[in-house]
C-alpha atoms as a printed R data frame, in Angstrom:
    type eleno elety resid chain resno       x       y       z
1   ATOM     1    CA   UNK     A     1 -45.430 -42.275 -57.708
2   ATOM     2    CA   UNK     A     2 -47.095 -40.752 -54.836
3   ATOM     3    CA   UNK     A     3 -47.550 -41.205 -50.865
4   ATOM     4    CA   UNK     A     4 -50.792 -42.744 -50.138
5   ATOM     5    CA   UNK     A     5 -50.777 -42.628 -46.352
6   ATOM     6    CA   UNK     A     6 -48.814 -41.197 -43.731
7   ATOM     7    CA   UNK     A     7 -48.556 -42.090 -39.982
8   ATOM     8    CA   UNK     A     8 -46.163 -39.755 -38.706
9   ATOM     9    CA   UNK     A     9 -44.845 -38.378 -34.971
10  ATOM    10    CA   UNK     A    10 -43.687 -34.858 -35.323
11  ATOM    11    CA   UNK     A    11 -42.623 -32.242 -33.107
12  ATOM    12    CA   UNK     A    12 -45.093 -30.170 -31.491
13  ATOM    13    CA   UNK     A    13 -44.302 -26.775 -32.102
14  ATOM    14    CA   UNK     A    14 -47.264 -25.423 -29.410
15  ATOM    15    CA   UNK     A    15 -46.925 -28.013 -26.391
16  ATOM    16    CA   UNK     A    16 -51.120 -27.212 -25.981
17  ATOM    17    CA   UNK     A    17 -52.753 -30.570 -25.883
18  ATOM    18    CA   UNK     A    18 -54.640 -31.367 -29.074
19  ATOM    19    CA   UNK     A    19 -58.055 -30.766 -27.481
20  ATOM    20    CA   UNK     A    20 -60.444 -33.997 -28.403
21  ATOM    21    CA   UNK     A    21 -61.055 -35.690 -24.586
22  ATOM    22    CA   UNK     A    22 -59.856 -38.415 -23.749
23  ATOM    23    CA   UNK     A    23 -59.883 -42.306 -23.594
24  ATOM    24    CA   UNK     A    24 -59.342 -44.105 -20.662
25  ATOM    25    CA   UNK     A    25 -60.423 -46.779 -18.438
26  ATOM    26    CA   UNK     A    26 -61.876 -46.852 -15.063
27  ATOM    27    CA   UNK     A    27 -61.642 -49.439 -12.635
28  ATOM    28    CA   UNK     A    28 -65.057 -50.917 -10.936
29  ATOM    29    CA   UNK     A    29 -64.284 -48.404  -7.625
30  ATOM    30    CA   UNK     A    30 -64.043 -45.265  -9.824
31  ATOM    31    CA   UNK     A    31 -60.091 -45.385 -10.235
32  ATOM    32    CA   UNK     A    32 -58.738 -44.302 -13.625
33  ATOM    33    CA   UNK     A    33 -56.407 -46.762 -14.284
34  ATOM    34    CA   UNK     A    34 -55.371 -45.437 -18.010
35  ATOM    35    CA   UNK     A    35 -56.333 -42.356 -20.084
36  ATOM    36    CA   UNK     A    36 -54.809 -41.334 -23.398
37  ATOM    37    CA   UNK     A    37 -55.832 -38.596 -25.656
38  ATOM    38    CA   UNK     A    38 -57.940 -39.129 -28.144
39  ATOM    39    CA   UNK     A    39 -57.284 -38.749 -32.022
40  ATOM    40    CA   UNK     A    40 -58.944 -35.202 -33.116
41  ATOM    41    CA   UNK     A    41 -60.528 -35.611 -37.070
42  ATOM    42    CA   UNK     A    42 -60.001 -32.745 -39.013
43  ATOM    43    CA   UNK     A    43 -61.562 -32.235 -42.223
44  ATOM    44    CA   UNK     A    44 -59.852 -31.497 -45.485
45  ATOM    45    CA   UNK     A    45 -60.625 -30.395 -48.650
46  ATOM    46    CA   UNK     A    46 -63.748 -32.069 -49.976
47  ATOM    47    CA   UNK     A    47 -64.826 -33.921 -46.800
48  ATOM    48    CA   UNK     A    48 -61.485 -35.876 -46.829
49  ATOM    49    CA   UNK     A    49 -60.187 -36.317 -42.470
50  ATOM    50    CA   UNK     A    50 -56.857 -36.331 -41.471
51  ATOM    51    CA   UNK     A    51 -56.450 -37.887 -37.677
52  ATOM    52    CA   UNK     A    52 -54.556 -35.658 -34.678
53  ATOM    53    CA   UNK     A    53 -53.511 -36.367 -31.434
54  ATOM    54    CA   UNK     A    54 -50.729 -35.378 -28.808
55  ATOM    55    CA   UNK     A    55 -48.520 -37.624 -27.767
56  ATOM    56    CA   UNK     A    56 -45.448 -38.256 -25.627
57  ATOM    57    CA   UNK     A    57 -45.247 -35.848 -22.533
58  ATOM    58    CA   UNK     A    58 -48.414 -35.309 -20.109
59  ATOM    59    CA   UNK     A    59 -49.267 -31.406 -20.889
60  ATOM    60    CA   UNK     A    60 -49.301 -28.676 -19.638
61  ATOM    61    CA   UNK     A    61 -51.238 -27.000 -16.826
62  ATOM    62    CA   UNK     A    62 -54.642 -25.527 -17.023
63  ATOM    63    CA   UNK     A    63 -53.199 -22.067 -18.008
64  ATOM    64    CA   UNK     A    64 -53.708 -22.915 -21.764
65  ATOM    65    CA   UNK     A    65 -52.812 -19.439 -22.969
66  ATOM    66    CA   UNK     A    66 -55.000 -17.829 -25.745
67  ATOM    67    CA   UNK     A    67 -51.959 -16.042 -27.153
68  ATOM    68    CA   UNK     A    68 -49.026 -18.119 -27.325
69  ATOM    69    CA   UNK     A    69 -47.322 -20.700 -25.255
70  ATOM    70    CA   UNK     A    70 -47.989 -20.058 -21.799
71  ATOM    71    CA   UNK     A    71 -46.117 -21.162 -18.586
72  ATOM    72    CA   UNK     A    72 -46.942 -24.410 -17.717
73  ATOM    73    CA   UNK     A    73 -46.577 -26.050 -21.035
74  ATOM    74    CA   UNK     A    74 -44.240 -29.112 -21.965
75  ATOM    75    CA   UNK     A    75 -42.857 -30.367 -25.336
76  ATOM    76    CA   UNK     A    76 -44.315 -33.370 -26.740
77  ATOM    77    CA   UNK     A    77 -44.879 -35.240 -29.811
78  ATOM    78    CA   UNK     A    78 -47.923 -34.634 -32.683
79  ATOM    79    CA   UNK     A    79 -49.111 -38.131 -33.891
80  ATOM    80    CA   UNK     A    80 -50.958 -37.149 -37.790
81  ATOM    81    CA   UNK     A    81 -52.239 -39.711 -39.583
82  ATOM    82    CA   UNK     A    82 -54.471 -40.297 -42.636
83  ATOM    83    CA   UNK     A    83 -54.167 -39.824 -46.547
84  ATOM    84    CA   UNK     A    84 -52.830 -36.311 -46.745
85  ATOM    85    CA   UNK     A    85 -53.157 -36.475 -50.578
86  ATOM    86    CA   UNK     A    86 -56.961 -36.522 -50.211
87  ATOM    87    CA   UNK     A    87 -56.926 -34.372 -47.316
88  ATOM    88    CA   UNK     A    88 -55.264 -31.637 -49.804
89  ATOM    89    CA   UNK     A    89 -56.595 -32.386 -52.752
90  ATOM    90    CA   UNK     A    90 -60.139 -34.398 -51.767
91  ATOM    91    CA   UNK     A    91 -58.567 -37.625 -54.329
92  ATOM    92    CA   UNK     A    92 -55.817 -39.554 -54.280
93  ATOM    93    CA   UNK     A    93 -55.763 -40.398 -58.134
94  ATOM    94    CA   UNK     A    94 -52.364 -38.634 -58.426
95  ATOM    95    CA   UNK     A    95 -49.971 -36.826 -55.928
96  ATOM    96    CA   UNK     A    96 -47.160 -35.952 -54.151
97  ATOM    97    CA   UNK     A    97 -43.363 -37.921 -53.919
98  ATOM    98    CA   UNK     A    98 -42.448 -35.356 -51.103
99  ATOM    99    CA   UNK     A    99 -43.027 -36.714 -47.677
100 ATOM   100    CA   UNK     A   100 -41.595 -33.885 -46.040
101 ATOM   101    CA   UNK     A   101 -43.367 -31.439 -48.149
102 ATOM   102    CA   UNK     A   102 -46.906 -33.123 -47.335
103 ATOM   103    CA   UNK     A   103 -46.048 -33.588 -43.573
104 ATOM   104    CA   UNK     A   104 -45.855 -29.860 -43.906
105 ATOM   105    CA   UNK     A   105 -48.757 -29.257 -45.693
106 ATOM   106    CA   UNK     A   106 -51.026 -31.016 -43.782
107 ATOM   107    CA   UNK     A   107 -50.490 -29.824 -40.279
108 ATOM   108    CA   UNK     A   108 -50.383 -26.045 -41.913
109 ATOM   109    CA   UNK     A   109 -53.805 -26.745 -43.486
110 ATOM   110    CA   UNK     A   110 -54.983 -28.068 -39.993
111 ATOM   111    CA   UNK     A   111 -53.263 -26.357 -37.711
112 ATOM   112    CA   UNK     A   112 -56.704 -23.755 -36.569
113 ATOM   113    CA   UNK     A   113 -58.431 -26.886 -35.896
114 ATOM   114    CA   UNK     A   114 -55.542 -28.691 -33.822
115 ATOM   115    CA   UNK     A   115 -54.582 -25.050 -31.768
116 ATOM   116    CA   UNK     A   116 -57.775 -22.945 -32.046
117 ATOM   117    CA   UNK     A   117 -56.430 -20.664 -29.184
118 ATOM   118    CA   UNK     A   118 -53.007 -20.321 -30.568
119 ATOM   119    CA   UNK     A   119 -52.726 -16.690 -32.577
120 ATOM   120    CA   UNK     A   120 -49.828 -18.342 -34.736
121 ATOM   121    CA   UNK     A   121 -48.265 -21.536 -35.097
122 ATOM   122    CA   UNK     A   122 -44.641 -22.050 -35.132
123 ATOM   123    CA   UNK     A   123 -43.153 -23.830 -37.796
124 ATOM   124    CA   UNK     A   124 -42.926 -27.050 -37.612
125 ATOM   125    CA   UNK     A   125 -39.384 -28.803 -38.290
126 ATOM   126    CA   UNK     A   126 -40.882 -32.084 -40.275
127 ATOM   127    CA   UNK     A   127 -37.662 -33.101 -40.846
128 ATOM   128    CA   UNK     A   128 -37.044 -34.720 -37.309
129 ATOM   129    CA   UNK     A   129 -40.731 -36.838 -37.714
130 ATOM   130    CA   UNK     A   130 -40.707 -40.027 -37.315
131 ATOM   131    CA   UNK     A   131 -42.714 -42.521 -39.689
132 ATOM   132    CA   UNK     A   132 -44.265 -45.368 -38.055
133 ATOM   133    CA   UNK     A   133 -46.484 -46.163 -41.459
134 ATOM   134    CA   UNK     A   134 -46.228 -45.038 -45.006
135 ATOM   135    CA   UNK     A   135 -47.995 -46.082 -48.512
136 ATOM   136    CA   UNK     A   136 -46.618 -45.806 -51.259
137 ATOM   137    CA   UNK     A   137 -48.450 -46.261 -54.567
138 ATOM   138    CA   UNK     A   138 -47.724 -46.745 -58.577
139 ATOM   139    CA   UNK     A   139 -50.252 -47.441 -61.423
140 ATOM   140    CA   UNK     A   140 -50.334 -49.856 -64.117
141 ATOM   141    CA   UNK     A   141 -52.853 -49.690 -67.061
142 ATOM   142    CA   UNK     A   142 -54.071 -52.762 -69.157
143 ATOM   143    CA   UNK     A   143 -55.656 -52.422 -72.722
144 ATOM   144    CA   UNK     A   144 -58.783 -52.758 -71.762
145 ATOM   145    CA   UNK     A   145 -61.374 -52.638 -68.507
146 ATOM   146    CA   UNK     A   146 -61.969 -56.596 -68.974
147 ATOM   147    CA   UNK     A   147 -58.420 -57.382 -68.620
148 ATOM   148    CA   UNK     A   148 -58.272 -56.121 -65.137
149 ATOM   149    CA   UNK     A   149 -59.826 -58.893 -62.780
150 ATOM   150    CA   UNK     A   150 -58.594 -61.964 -65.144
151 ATOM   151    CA   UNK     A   151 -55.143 -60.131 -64.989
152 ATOM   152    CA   UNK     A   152 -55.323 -59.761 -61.576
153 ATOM   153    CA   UNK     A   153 -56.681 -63.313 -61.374
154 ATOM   154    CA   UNK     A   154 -53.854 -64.747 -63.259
155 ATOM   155    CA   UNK     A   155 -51.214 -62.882 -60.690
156 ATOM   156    CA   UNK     A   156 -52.882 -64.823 -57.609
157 ATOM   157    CA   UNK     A   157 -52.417 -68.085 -59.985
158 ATOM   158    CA   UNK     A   158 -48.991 -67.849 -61.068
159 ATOM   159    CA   UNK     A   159 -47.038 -65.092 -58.869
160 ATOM   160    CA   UNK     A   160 -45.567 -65.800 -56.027
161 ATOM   161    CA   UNK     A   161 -43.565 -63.370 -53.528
162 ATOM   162    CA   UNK     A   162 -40.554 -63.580 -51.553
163 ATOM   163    CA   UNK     A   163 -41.527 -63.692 -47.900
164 ATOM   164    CA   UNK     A   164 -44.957 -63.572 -48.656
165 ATOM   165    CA   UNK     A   165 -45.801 -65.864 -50.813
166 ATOM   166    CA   UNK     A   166 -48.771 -66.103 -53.020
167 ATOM   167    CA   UNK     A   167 -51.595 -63.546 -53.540
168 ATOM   168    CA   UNK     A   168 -54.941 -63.759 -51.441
169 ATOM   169    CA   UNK     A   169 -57.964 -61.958 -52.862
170 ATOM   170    CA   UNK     A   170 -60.053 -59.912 -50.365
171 ATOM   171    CA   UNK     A   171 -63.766 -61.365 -50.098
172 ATOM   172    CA   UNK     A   172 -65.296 -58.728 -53.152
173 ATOM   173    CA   UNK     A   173 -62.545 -60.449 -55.228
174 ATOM   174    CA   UNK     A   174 -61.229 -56.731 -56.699
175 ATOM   175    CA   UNK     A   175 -57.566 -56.862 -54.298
176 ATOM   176    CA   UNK     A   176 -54.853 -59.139 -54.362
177 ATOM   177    CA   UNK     A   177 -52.965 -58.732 -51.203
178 ATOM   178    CA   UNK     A   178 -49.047 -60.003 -50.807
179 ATOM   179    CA   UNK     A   179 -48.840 -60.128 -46.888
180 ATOM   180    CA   UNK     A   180 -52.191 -59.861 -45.920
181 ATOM   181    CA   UNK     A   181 -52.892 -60.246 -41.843
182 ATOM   182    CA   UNK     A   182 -56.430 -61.675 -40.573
183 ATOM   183    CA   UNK     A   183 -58.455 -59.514 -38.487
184 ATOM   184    CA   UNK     A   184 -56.869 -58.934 -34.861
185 ATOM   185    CA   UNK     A   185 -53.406 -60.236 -35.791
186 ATOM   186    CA   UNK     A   186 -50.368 -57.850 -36.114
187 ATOM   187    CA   UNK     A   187 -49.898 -56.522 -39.283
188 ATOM   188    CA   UNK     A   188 -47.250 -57.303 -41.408
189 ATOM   189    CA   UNK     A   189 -43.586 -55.442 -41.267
190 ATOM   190    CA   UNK     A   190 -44.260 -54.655 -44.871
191 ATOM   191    CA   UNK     A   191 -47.300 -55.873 -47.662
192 ATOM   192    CA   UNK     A   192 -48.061 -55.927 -51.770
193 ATOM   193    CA   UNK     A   193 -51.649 -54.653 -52.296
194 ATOM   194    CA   UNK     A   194 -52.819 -54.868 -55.875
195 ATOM   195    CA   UNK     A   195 -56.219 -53.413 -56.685
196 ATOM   196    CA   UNK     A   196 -58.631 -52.175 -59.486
197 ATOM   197    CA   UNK     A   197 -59.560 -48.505 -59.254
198 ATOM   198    CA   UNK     A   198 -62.255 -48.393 -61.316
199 ATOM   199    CA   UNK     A   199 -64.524 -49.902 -58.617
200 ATOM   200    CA   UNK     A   200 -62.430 -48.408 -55.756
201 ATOM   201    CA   UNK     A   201 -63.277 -44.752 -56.624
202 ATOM   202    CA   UNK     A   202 -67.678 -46.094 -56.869
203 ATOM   203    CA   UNK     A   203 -67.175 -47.383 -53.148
204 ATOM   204    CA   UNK     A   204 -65.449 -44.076 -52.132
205 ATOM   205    CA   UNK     A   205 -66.772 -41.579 -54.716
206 ATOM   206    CA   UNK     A   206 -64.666 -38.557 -55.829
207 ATOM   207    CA   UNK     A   207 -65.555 -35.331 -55.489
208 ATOM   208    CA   UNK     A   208 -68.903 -34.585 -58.086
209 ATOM   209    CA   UNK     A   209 -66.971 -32.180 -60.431
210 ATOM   210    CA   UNK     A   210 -64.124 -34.933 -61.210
211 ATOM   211    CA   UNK     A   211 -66.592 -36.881 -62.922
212 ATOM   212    CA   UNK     A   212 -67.220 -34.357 -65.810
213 ATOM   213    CA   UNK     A   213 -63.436 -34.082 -66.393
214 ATOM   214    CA   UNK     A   214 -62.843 -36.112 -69.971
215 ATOM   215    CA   UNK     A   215 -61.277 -39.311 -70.133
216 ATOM   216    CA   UNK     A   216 -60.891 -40.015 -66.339
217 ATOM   217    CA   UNK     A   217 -63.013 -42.712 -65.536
218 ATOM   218    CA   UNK     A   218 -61.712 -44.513 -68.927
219 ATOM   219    CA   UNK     A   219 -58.590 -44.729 -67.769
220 ATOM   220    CA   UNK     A   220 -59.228 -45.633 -63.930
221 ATOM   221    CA   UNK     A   221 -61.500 -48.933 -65.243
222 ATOM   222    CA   UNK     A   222 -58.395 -49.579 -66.885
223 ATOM   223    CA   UNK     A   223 -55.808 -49.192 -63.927
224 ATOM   224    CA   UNK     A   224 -54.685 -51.444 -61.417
225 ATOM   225    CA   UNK     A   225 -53.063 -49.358 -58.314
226 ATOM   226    CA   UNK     A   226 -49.857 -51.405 -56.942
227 ATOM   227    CA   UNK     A   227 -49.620 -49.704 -53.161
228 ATOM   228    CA   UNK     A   228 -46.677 -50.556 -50.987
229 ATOM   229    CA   UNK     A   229 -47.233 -50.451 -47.081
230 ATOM   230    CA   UNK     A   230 -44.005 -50.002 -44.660
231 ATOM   231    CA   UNK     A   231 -44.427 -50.187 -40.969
232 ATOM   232    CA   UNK     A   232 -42.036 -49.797 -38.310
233 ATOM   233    CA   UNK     A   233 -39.832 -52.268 -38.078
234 ATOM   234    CA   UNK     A   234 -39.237 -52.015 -41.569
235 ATOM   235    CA   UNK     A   235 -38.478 -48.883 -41.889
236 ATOM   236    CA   UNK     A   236 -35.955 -49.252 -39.304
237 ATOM   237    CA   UNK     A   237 -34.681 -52.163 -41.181
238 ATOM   238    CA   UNK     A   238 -34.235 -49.819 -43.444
239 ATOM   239    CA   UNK     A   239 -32.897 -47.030 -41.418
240 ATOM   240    CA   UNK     A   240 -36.032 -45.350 -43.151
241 ATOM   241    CA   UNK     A   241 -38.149 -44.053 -39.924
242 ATOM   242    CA   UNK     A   242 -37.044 -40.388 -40.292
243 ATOM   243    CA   UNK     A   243 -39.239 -38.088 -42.891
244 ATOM   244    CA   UNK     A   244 -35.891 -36.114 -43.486
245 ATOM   245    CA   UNK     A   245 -34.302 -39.677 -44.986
246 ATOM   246    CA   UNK     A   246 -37.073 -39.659 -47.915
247 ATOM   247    CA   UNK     A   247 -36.307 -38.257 -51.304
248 ATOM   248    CA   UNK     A   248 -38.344 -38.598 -54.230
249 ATOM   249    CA   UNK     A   249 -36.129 -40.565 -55.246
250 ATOM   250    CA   UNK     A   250 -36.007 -42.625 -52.525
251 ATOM   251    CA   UNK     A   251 -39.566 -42.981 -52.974
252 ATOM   252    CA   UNK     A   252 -39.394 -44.368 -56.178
253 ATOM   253    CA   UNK     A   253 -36.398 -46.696 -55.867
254 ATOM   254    CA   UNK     A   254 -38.100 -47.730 -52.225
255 ATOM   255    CA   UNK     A   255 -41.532 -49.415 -53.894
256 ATOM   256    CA   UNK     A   256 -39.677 -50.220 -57.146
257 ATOM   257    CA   UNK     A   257 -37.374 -52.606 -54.691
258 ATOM   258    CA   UNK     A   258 -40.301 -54.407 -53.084
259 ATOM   259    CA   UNK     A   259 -42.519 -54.462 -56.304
260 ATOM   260    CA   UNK     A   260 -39.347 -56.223 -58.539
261 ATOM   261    CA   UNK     A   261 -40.332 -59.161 -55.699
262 ATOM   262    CA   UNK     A   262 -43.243 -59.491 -58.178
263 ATOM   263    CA   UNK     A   263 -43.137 -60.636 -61.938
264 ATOM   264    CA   UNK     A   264 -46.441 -58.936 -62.874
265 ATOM   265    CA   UNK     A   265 -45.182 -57.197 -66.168
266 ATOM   266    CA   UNK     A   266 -47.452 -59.258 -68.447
267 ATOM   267    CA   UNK     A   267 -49.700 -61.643 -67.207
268 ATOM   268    CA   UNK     A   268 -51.745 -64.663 -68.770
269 ATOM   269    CA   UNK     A   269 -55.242 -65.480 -68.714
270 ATOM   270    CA   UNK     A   270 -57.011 -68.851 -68.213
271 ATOM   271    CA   UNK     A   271 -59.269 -69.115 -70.921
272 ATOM   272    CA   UNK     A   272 -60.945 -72.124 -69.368
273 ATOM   273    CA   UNK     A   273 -61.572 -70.248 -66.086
274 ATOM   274    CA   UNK     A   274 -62.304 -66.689 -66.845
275 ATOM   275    CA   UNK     A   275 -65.459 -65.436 -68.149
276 ATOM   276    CA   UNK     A   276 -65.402 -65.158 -71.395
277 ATOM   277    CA   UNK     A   277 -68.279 -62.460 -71.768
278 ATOM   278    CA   UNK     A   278 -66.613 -60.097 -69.023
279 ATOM   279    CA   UNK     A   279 -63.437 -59.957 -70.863
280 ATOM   280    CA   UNK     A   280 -64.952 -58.289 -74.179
281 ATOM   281    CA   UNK     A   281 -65.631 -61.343 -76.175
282 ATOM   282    CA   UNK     A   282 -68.626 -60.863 -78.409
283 ATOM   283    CA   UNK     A   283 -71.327 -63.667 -77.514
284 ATOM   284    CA   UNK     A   284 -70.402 -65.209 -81.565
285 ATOM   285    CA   UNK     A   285 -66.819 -65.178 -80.495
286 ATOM   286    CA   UNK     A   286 -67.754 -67.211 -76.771
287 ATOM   287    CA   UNK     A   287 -70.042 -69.965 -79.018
288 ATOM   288    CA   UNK     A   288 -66.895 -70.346 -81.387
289 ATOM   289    CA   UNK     A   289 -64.218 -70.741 -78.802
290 ATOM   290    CA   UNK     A   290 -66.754 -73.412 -77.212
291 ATOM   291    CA   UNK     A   291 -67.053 -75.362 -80.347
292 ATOM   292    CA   UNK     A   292 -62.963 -75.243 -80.980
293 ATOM   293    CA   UNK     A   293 -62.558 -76.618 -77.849
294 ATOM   294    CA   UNK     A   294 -64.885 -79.507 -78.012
295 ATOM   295    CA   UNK     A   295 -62.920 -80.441 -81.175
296 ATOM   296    CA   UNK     A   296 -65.473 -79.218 -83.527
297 ATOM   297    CA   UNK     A   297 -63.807 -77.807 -87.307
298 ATOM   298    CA   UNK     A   298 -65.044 -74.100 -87.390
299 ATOM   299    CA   UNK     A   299 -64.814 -74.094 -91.294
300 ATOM   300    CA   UNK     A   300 -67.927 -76.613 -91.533
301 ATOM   301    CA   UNK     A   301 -70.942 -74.241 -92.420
302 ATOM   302    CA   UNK     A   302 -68.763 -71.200 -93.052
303 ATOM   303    CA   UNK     A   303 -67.789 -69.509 -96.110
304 ATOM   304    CA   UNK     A   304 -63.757 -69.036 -96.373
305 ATOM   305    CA   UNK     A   305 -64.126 -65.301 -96.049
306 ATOM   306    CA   UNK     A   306 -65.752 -65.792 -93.012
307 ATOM   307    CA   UNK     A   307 -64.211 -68.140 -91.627
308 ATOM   308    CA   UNK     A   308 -60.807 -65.871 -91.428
309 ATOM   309    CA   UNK     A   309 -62.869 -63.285 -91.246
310 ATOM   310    CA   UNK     A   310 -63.668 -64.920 -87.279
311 ATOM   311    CA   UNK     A   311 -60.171 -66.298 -87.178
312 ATOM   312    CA   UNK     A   312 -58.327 -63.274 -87.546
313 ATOM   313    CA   UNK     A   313 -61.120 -61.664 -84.544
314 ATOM   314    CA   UNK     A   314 -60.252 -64.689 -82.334
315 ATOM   315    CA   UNK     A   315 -56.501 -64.247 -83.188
316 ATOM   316    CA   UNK     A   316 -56.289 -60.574 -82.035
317 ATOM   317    CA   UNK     A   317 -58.668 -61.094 -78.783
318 ATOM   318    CA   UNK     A   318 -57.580 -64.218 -77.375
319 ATOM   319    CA   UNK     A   319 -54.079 -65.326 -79.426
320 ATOM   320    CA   UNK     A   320 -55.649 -68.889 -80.739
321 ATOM   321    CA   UNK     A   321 -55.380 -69.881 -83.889
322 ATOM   322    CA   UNK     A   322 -58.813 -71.504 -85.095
323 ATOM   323    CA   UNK     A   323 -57.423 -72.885 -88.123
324 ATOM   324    CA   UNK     A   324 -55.405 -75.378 -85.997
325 ATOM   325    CA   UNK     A   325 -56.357 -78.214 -83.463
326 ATOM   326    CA   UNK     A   326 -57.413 -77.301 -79.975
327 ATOM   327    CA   UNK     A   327 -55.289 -78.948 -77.674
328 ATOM   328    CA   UNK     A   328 -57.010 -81.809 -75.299
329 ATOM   329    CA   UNK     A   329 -54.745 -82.021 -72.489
330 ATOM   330    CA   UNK     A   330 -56.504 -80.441 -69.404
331 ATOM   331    CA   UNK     A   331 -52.584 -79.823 -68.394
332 ATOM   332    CA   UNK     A   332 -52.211 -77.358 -71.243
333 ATOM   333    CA   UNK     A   333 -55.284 -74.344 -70.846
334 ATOM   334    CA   UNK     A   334 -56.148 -72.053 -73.355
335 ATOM   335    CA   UNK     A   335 -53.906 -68.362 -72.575
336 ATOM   336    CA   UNK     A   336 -54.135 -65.121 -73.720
337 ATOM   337    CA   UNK     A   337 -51.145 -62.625 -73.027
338 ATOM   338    CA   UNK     A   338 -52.082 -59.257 -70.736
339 ATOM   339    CA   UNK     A   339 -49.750 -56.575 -70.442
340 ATOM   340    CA   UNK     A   340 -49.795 -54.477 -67.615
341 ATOM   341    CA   UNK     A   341 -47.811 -51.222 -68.542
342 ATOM   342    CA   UNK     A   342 -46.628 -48.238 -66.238
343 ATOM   343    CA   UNK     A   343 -49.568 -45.013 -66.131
344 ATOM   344    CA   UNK     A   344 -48.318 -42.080 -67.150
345 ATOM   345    CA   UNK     A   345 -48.845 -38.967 -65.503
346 ATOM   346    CA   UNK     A   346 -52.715 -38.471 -66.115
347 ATOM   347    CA   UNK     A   347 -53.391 -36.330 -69.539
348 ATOM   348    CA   UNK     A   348 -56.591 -35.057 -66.969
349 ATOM   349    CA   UNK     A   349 -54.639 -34.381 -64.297
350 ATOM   350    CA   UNK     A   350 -54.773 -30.411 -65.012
351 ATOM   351    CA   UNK     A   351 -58.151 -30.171 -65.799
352 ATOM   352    CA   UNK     A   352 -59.290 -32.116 -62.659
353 ATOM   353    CA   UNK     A   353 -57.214 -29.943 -60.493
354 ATOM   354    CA   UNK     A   354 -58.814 -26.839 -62.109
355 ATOM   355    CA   UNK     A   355 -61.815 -27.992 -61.781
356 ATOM   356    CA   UNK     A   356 -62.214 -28.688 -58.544
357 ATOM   357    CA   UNK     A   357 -60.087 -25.483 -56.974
358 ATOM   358    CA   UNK     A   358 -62.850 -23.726 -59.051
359 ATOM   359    CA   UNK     A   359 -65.621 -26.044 -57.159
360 ATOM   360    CA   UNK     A   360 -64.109 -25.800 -53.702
């Protein structure tokens, strides 16, 4: 388990505004009508932004003292926002459970690009933040890379969520959302995202020395990353919005709760639907199933030994029996049973961290 995104309002420990202009409007006879700060990116490790702003109470005066707090300064609220796992790390393959711990983290890391005229920050008490958005994310491997997008497939045809209903792919066909809101609508109070990593991390590549580390793009082909998004009024629901209310614990239990919604433990594939060839099927294997299914007898042509020889292959990839009669009811498809299983900790997960503390 790890947290995937944080949207947090924290306490400002300086009271100097976070120093990246401004956004406003101005009316057609020069009036400003509205201004509010603007979000300040600061880069983390590996090219990875976290998003800053101050919020709250209009600052201070223009005394912005270059050693400290000065005078005119007021007390106001620091709005962070972003993935701090990749903003500490530069990935987000594995991470943290501690919210509070990564709250703290991140504004530490960024705090001389926030306060550049501050000589030391005070510490920040993370515990009083309040969390208007938070991911949280689990991974589930399949046996194999092919299984993913039929498995996922099978989830949009058969499960269906509480409150949410049934699955809607995005429009590349790799995510599976439960609660997903159109373009200029207000988001949902909470949302199910399902989605294959393997393409995720070629759209948003790691850093380069991750992809010398053994064994780690094997195993992200075969996961599928279940992520968990809370918003505010479900976290108050949940008397949830404060960062000192999150345990580990409560992390876990928190997505397990909304992910029990779902039955994706095993799933099962449409054999009349899918593509064959993408889920590992040898092209002999393909022509065979074809000629079962159009009521052909596979033994015609075949010596015995071969003949099991292909049944026993067609057994262990797809679960049909050969030897049998292929059933001609269009109600009754052809299935073969997925199972989705819960990642480990990654065996990699050392090496890529060495690796790329030795890079950075």
């Amino acid at each position: 388990m790890m947290v995937d995104w944080l949207t947090v309002e924290a306490p400002d420990p300086v009271g100097i505004p976070v120093n990246a202009g401004q956004i406003m409007r101005i009316a057609r006879d020069g009036v400003i009508e509205w201004a509010t700060p603007a979000r300040l990116p600061v880069e983390g490790s590996w090219s990875s932004n976290m998003m800053f702003r101050a919020v709250g109470a209009d600052h201070c005066s223009e005394n912005r003292a270059l050693v400290g707090l000065g005078a005119g300064t007021r007390r106001s609220g620091l709005e962070v926002s972003g993935n701090p796992a990749k903003f500490l790390t530069g990935h987000n393959l594995f991470g943290s459970d501690d919210v509070a711990g990564l709250l703290a983290a991140t504004i530490d890391k960024a705090a001389r690009a926030i306060w550049p005229d501050v000589h030391q920050v005070p510490q920040v008490d993370c515990s009083k933040a309040l969390i208007s958005r938070i991911d949280l994310t689990g991974s589930w491997l399949v046996e194999r890379e092919a299984d993913v997008l039929p498995y996922l497939k099978a989830m949009e045809e058969s499960v269906w969520c509480p409150y949410r209903g049934r699955g809607v792919f995005d429009a590349g066909g790799s995510t599976l959302y439960f609660g997903r809101t159109d373009k200029g609508k207000r988001a949902k109070d909470w949302a199910l995202k399902l989605y294959w990593k393997g393409p995720e991390v070629t759209a948003h590549p790691l850093p380069r020395p991750a992809y010398a580390v053994s064994g780690l793009l094997d195993e992200l082909n075969r996961t599928i990353r279940v992520e968990l998004t809370l918003r505010t009024p479900e976290l108050k629901r949940l008397g949830l919005r404060e960062v000192s209310r999150w345990s580990a614990e409560r992390v876990r239990k928190t997505w397990e709760a909304y992910v029990a919604k779902l039955d994706f433990g095993q799933g099962t594939v449409n054999l009349d639907t899918a593509d064959l060839g993408a889920m590992g099927l040898k092209a002999r294997h393909v022509d065979a199933l074809a000629a079962w299914k159009a009521g052909n007898d596979l033994r015609a042509g075949r010596t015995r030994r071969s003949f099991y020889r292909l049944r026993t292959e067609l057994k262990e990839t797809t679960g049909f029996d050969i030897a049998t009669v292929c059933p001609k009811s269009n109600v009754v498809p052809l299935r073969r049973l997925v199972v989705a299983s819960v990642a480990p900790h990654p065996r990699w997960a050392a090496e890529l961290t060495r690796m790329l503390s030795q890079a950075a």
